[in-house]
C-alpha positions as YAML, in Angstrom:
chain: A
units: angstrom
residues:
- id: 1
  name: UNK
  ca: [0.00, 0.00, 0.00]
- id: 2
  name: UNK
  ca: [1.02, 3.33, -0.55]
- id: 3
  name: UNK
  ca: [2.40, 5.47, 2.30]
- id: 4
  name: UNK
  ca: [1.03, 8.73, 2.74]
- id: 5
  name: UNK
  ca: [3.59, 11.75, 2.36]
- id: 6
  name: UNK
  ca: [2.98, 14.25, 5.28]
- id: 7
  name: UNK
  ca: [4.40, 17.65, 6.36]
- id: 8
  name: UNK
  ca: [4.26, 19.62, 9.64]
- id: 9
  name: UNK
  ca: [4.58, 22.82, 9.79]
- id: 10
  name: UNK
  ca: [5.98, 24.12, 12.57]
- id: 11
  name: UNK
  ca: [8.58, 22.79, 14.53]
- id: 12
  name: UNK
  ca: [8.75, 23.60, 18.63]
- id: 13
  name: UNK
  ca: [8.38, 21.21, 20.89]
- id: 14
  name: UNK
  ca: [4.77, 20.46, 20.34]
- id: 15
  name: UNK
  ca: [5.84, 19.02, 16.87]
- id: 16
  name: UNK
  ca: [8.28, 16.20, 18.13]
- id: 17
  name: UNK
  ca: [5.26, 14.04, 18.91]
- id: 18
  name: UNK
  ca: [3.55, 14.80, 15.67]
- id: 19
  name: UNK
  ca: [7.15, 13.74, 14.00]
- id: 20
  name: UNK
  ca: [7.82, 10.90, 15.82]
- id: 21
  name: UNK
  ca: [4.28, 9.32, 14.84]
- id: 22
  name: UNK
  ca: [5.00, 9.92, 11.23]
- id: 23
  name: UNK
  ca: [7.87, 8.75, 11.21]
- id: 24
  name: UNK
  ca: [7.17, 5.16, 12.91]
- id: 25
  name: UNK
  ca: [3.87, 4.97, 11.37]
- id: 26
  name: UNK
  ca: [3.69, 2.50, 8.82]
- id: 27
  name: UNK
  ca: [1.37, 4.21, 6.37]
- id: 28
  name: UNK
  ca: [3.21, 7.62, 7.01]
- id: 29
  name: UNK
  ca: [6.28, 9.00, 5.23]
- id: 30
  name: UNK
  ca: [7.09, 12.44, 6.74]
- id: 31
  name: UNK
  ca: [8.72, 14.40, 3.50]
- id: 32
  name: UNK
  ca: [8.37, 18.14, 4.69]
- id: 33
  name: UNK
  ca: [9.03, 20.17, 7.84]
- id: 34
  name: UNK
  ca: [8.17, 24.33, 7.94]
- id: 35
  name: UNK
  ca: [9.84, 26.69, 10.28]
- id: 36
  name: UNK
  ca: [10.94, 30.57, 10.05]
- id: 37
  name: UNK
  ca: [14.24, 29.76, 11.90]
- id: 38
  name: UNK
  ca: [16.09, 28.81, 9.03]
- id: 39
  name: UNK
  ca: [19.55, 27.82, 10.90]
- id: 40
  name: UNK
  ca: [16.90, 25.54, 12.97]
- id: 41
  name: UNK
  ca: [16.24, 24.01, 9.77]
- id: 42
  name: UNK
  ca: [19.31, 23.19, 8.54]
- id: 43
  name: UNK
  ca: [19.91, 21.27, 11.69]
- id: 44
  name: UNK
  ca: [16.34, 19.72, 11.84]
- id: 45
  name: UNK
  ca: [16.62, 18.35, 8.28]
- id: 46
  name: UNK
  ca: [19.61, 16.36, 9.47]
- id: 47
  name: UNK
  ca: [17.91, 15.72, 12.92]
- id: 48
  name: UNK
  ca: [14.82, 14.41, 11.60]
- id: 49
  name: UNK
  ca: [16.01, 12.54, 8.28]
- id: 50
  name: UNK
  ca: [13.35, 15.00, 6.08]
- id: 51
  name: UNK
  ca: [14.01, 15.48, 2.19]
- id: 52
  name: UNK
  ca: [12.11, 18.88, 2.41]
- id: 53
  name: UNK
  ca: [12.78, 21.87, 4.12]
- id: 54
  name: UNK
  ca: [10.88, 25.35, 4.34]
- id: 55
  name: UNK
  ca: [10.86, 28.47, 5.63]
- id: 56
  name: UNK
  ca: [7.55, 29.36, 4.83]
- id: 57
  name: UNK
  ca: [4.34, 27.47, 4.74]
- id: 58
  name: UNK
  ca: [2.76, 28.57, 1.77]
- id: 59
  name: UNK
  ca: [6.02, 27.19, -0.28]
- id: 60
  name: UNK
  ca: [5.54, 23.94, 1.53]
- id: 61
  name: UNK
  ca: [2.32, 23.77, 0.48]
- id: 62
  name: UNK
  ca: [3.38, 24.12, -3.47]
- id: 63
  name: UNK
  ca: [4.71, 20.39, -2.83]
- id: 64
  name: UNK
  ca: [2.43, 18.23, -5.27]
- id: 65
  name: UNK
  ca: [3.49, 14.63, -3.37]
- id: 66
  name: UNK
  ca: [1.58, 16.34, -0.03]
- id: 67
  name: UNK
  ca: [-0.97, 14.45, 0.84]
- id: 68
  name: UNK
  ca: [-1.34, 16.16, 4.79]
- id: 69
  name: UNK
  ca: [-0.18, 18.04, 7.29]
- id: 70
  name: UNK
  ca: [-0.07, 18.73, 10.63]
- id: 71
  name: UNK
  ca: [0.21, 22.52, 12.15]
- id: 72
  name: UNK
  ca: [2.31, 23.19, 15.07]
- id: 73
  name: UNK
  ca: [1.80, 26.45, 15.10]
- id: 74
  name: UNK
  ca: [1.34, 29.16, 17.54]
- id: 75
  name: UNK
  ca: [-2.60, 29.71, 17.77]
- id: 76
  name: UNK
  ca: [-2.72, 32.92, 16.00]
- id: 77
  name: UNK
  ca: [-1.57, 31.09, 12.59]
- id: 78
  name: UNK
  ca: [-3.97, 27.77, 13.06]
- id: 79
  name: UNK
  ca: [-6.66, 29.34, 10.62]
- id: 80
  name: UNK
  ca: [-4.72, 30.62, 7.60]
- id: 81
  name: UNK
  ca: [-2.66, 27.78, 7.68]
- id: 82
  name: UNK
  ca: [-5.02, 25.21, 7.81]
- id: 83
  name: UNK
  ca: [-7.57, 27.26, 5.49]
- id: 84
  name: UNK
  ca: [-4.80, 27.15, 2.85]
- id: 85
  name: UNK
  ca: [-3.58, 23.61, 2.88]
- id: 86
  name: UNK
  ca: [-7.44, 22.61, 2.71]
- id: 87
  name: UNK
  ca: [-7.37, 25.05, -0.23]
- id: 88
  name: UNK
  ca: [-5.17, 22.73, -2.12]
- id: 89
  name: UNK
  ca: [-6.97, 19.68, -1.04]
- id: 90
  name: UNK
  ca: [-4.72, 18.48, 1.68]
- id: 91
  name: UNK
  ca: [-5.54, 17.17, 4.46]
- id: 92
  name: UNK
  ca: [-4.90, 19.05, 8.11]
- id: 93
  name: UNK
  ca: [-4.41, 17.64, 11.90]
- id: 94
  name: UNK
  ca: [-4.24, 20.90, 13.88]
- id: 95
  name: UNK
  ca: [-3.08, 21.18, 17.20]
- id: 96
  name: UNK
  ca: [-5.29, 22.39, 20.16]
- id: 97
  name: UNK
  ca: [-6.78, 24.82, 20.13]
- id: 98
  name: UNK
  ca: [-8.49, 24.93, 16.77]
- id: 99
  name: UNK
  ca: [-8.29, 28.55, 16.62]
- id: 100
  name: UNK
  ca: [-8.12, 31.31, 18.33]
- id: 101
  name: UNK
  ca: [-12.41, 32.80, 18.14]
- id: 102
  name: UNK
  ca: [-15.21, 31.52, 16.73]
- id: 103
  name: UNK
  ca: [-14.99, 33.43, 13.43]
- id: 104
  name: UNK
  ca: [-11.69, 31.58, 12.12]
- id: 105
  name: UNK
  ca: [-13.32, 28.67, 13.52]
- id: 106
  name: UNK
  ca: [-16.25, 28.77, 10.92]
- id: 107
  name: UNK
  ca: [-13.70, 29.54, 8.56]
- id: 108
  name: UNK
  ca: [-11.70, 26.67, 9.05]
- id: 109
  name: UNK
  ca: [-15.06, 24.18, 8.71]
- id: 110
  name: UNK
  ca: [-16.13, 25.61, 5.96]
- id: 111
  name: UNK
  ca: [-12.68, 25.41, 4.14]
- id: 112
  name: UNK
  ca: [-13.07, 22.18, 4.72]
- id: 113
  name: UNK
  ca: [-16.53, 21.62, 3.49]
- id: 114
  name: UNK
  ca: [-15.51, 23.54, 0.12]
- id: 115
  name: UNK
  ca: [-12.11, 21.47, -0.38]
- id: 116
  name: UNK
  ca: [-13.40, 18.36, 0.18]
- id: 117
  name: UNK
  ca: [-9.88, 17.42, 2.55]
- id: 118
  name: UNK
  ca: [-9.95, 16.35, 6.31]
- id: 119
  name: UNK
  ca: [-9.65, 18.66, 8.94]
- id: 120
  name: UNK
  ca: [-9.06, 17.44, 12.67]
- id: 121
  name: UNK
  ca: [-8.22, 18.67, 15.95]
- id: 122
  name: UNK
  ca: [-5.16, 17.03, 17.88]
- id: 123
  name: UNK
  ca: [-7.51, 16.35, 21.42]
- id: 124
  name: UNK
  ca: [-5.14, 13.82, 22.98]
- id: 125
  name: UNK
  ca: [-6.97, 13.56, 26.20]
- id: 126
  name: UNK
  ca: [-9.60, 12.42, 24.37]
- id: 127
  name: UNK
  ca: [-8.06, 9.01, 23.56]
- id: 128
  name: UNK
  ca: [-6.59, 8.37, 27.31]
- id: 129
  name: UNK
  ca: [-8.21, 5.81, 28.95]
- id: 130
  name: UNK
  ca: [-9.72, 7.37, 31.40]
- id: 131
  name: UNK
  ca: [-11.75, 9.89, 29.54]
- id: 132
  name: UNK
  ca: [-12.62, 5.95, 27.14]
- id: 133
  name: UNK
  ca: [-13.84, 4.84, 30.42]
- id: 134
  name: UNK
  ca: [-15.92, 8.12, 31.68]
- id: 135
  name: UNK
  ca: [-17.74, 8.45, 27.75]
- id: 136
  name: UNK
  ca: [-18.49, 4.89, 27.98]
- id: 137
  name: UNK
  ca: [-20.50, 5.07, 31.35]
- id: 138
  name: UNK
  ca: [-21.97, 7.92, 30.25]
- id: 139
  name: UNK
  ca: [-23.65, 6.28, 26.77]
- id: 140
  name: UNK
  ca: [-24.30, 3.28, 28.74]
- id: 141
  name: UNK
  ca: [-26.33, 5.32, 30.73]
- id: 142
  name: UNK
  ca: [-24.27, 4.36, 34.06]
- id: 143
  name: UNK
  ca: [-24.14, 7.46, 35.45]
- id: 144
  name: UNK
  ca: [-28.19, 8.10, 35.72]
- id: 145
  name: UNK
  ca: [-28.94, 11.99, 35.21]
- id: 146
  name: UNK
  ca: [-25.98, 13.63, 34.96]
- id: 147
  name: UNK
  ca: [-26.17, 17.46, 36.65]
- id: 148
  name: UNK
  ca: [-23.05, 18.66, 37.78]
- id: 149
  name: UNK
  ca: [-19.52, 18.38, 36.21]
- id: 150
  name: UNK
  ca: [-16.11, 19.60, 37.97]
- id: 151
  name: UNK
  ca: [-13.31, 20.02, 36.37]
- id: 152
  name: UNK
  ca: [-10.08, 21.81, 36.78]
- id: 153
  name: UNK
  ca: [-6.10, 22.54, 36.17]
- id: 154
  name: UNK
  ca: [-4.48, 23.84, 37.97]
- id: 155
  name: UNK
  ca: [-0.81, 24.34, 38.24]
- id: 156
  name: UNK
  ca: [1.63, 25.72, 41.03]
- id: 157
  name: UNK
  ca: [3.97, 28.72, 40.55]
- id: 158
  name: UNK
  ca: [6.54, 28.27, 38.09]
- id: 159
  name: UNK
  ca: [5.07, 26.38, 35.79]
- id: 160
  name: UNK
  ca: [3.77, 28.79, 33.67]
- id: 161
  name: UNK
  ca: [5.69, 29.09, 30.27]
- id: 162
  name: UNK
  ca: [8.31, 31.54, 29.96]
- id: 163
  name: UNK
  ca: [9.65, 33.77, 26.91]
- id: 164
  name: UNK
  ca: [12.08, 31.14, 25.70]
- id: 165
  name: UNK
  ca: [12.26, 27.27, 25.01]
- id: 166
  name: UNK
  ca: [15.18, 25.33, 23.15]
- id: 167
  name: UNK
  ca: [15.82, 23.34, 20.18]
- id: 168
  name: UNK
  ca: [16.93, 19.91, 20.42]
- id: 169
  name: UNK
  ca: [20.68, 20.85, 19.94]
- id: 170
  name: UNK
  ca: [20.26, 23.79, 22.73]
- id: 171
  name: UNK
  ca: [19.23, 26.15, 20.07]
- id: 172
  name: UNK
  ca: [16.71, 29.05, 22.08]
- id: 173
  name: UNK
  ca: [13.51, 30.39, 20.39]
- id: 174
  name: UNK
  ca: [10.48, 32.51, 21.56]
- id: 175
  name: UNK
  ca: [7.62, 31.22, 23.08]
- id: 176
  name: UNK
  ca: [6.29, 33.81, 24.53]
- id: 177
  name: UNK
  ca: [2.96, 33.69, 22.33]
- id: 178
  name: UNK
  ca: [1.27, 31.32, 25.21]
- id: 179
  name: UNK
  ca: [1.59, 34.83, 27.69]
- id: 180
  name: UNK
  ca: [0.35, 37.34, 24.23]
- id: 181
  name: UNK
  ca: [-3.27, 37.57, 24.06]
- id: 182
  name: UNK
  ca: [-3.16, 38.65, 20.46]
- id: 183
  name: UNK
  ca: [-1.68, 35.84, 19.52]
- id: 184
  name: UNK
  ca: [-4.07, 33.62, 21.14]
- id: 185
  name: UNK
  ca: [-1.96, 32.91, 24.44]
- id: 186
  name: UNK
  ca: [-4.31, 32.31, 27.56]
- id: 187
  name: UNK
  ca: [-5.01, 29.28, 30.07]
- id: 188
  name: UNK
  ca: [-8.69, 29.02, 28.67]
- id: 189
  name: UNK
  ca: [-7.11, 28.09, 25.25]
- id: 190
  name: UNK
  ca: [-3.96, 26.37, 26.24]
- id: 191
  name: UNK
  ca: [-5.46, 23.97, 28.90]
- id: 192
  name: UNK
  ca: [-9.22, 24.74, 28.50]
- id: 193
  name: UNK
  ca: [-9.18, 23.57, 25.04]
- id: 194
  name: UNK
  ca: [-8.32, 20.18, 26.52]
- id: 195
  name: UNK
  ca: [-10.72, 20.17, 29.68]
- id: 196
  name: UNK
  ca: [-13.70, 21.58, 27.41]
- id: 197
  name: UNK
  ca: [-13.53, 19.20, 24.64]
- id: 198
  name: UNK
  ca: [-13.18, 16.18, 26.96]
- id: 199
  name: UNK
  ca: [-16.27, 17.39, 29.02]
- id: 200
  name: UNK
  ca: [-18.31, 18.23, 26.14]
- id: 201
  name: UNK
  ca: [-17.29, 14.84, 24.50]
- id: 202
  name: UNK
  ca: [-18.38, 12.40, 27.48]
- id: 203
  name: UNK
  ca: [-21.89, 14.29, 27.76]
- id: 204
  name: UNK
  ca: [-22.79, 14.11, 24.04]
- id: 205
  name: UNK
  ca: [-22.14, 18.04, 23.30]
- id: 206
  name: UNK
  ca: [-25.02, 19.42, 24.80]
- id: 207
  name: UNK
  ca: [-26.10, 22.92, 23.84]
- id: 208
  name: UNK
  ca: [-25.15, 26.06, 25.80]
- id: 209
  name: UNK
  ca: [-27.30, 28.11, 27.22]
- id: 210
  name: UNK
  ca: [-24.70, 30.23, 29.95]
- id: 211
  name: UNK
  ca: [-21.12, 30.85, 29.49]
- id: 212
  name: UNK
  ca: [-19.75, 33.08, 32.93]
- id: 213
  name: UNK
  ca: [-15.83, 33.56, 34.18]
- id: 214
  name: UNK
  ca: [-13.64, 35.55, 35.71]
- id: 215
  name: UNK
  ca: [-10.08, 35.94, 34.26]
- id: 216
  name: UNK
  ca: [-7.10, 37.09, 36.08]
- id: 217
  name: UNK
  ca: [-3.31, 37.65, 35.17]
- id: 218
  name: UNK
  ca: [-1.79, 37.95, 38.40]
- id: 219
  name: UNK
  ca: [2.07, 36.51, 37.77]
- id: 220
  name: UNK
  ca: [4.52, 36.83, 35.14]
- id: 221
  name: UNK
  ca: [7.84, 33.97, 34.50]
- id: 222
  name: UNK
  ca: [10.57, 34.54, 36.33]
- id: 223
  name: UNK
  ca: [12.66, 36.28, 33.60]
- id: 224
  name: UNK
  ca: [15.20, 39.24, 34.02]
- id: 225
  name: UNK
  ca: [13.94, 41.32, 31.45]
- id: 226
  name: UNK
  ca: [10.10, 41.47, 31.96]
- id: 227
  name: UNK
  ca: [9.93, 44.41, 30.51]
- id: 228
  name: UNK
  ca: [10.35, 43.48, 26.91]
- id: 229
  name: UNK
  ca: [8.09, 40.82, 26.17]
- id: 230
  name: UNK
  ca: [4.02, 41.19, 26.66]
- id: 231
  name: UNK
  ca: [2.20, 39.24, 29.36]
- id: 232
  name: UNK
  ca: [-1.20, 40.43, 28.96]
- id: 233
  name: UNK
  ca: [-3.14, 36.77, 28.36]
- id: 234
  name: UNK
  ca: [-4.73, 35.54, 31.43]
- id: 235
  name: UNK
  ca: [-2.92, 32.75, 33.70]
- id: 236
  name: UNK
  ca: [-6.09, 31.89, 36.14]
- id: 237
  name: UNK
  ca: [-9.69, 31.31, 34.74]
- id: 238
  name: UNK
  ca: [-12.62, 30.62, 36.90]
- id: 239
  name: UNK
  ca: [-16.11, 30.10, 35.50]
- id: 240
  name: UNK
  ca: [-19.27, 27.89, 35.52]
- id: 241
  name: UNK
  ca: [-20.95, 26.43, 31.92]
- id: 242
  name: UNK
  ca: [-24.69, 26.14, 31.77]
- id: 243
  name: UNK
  ca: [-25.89, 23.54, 29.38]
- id: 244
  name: UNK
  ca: [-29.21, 22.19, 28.19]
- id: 245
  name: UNK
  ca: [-30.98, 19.76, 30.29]
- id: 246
  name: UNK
  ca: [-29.73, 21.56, 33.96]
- id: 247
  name: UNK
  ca: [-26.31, 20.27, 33.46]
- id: 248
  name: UNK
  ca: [-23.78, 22.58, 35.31]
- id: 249
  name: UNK
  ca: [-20.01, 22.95, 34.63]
- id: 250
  name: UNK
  ca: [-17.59, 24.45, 37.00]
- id: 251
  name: UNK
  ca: [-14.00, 25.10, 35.64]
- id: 252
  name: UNK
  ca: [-10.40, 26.28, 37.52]
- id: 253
  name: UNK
  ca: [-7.61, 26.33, 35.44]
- id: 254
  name: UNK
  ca: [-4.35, 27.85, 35.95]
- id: 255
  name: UNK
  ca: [-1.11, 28.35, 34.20]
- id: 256
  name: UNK
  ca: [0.55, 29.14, 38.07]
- id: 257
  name: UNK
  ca: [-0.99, 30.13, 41.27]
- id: 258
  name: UNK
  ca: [-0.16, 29.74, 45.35]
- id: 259
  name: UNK
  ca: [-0.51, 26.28, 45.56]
- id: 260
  name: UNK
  ca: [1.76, 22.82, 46.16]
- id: 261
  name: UNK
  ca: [0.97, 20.43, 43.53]
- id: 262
  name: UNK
  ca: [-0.71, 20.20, 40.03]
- id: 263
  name: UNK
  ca: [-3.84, 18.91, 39.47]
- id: 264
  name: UNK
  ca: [-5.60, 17.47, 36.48]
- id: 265
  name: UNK
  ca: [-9.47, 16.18, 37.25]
- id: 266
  name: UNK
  ca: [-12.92, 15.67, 35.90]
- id: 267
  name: UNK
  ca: [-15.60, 14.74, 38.14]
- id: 268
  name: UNK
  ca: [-19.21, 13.68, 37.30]
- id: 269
  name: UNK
  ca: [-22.07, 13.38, 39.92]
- id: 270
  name: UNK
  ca: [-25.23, 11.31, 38.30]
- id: 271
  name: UNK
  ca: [-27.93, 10.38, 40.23]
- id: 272
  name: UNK
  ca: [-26.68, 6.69, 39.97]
- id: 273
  name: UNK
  ca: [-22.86, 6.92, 40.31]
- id: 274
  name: UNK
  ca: [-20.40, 9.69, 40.74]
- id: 275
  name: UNK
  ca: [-16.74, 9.54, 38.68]
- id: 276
  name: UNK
  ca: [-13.58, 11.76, 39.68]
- id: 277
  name: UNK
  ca: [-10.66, 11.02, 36.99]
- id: 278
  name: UNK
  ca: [-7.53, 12.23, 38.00]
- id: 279
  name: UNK
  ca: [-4.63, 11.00, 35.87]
- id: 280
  name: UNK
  ca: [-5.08, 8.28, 33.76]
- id: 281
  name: UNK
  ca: [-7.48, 6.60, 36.58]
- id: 282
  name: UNK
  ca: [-10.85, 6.65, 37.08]
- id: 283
  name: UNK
  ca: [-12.88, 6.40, 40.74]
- id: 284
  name: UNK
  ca: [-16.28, 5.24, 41.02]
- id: 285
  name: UNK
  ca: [-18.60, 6.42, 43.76]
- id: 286
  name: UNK
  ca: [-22.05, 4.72, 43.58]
- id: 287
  name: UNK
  ca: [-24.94, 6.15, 46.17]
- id: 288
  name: UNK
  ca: [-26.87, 3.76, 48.42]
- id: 289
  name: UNK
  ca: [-30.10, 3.27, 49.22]
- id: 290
  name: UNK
  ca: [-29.78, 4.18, 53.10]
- id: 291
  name: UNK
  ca: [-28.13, 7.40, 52.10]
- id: 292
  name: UNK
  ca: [-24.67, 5.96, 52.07]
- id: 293
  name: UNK
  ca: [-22.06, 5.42, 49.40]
- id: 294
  name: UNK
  ca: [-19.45, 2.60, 47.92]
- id: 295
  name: UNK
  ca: [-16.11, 3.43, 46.03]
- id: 296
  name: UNK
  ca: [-14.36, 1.74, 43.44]
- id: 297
  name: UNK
  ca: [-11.71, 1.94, 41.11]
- id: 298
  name: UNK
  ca: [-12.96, 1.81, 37.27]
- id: 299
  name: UNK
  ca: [-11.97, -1.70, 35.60]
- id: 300
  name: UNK
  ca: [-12.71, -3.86, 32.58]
- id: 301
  name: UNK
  ca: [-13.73, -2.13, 30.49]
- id: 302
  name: UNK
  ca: [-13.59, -2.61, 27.02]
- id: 303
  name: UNK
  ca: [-11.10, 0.77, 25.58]
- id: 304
  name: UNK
  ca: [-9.11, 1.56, 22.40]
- id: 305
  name: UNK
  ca: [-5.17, 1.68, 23.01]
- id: 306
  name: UNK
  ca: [-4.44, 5.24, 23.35]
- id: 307
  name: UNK
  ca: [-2.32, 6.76, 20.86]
- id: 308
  name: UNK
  ca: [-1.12, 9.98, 19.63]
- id: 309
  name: UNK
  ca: [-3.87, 11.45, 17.15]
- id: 310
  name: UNK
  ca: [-2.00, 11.20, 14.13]
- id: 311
  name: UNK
  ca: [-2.90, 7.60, 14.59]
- id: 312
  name: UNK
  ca: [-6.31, 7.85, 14.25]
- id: 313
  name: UNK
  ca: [-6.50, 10.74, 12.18]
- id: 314
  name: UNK
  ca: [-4.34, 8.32, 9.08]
- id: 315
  name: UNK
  ca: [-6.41, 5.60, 9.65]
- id: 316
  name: UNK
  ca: [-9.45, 7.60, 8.62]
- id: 317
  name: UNK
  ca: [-7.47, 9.06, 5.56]
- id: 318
  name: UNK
  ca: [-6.90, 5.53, 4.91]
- id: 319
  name: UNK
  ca: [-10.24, 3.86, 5.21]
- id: 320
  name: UNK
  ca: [-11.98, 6.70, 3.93]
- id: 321
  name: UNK
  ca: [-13.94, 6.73, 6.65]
- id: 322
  name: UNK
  ca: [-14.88, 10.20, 8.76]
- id: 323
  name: UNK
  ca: [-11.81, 11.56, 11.53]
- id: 324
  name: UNK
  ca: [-12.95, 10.59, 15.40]
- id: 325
  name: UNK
  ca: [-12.74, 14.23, 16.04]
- id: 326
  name: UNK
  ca: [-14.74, 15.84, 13.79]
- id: 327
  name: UNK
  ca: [-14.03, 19.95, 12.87]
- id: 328
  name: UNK
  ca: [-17.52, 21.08, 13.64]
- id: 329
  name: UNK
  ca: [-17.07, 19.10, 17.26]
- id: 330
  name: UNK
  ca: [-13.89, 21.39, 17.89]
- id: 331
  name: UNK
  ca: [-16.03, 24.47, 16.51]
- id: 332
  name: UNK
  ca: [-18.69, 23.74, 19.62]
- id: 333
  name: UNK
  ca: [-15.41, 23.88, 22.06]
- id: 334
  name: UNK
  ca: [-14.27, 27.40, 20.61]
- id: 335
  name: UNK
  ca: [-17.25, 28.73, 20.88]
- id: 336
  name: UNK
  ca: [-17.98, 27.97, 24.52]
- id: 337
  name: UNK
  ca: [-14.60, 29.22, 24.79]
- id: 338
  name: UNK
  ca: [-15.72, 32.58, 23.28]
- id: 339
  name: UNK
  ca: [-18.47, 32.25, 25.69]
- id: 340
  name: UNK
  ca: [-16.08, 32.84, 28.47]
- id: 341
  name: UNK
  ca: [-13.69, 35.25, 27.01]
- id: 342
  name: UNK
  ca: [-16.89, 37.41, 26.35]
- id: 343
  name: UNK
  ca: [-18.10, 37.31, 29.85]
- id: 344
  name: UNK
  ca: [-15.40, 38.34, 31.39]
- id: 345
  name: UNK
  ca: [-12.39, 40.87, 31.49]
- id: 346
  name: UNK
  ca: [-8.72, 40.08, 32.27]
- id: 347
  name: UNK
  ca: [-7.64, 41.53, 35.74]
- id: 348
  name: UNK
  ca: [-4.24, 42.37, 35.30]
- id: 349
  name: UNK
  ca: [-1.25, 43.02, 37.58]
- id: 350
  name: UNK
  ca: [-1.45, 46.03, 40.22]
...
């Protein structure tokens, strides 16, 4: 069988993974990498074993043997990347988030609607086993009526990204777009993108009805030269989701406040059991009928082997058959996004 030629564009950190899968999938050949840091390139091309090299996207996309890519791309460039590749007819796994609004959202779907490629989300979380395990209770109808979700993110001081990261050989290079608003920086887009799409997943993408948050950018990397670089996205978003049906969402997530440890989580309460994942396990909590409870840790059950998207996202290029995450899906999860931005403003620094 033919392999399929793919390209990513983009290549920080958050395109090693996307690499890596290409290159030890067996219906992948990666032939193209994109990057503006050119001396970056030179190395990567001899890194990475890639024929093609390019400085900018749109002459990557000129290569006829393309058949996909994958965009690893600060948040701001997600749309007209993606739009343009679809242009051309091939086919595009985006990172999270989609986008950065609604708008380029739309734009992105119906790109894909007019070019007739594939256009898909990278949700990992969505393909752990623990979020497998929650979406199956939930469509077995395990959980009884579901009317409260929690779920958070927080992380302790110091975690936050900085201005800088490095290249595999040591090489630095600006990443300072996750603190830039403008450039679609933010915790509600970095980690909400992840929390939303899993929550919205498991209960069948219900339809909003309330979007409410307060947003707060209260610390700034420890860097000796704050003063030239913009931190002005917010690091600490608080906010509760109303959805059809009475079903109430209440969110935390944080890029760094005053606290010890991280923590990842996603609890359910149903009328019939009650789920907290935390990591890649899964606690059950089923009510009693004299008012008291047992606990359990979620087993056997029945799960696809999680993998990184590109996986999943070839096979359907493959068979033909639709991607698992579906563009219109990650359209819902921007726009309850936009729901929060809206309702709230970013309280800065004193």
């Amino acid at each position: 069988m033919k392999k399929l030629k793919m390209g990513v564009a983009g290549c920080g950190w958050v395109s090693a993974s996307h690499i890596e899968a290409y290159k030890k999938n067996e219906n992948t050949e990666l032939i193209a990498i994109c990057d503006i840091d050119e001396p970056w390139l030179k190395c990567a091309k001899e890194i990475y074993g890639v024929p093609h090299v390019y400085a900018d996207y749109r002459e990557m996309l000129e290569n006829k043997e393309l058949d996909g890519i994958s965009i690893c791309l600060p948040t701001y460039l997600h749309a007209p990347v993606a739009i343009a590749a679809l242009e051309k007819g091939i086919h595009v796994l985006c990172e999270k988030p989609m986008t950065t609004d609604p708008e380029n959202a739309r734009a992105m779907c119906a790109a894909e609607r007019k070019g007739g490629a594939k256009l898909m989300v990278s949700q990992n979380q969505r393909f752990d086993r623990s979020v497998q395990i929650l979406k199956i209770l939930r469509d077995t109808g395990a959980f009884g009526d579901i009317y409260q979700v929690r779920i958070g993110w927080r992380r302790p001081l110091g975690m936050y990204p900085g201005p800088y990261e490095f290249r595999p050989n040591g090489m630095p290079y600006s990443h300072n777009w996750f603190n830039e608003a403008a450039k679609g920086g933010g915790v509600l887009r970095d980690l909400g993108a992840h929390l939303i799409d899993l929550t919205m997943h498991i209960l069948g993408f219900p339809k909003l009805e309330g979007a409410y948050a307060n947003s707060y950018r209260k610390f700034i990397p420890p860097v000796p030269d704050p003063e030239n670089h913009v931190f002005d996205s917010e690091d600490l978003s608080a906010g509760y989701l109303k959805f059809e049906g009475g079903i109430g969402v209440q969110l935390e997530l944080s890029l760094g406040s005053p606290i010890e440890n991280q923590e990842l989580y996603t609890q359910i309460y149903g009328t019939k059991l009650g789920a907290h994942r935390s990591g890649d396990g899964v606690r059950l909590v089923t009510p009693m009928p004299n008012g008291s409870f047992t606990a359990a840790d979620a087993s056997d059950f029945d799960i696809v082997e999680p993998r990184h998207p590109s996986h999943f996202f070839v096979e359907a290029l493959i068979s033909g058959k639709p991607v698992p995450i579906p563009s219109e899906q990650s359209l819902r999860v921007i726009e309850v996004i936009g729901a929060l931005y809206d309702s709230s403003e970013i309280i800065g620094i004193k």
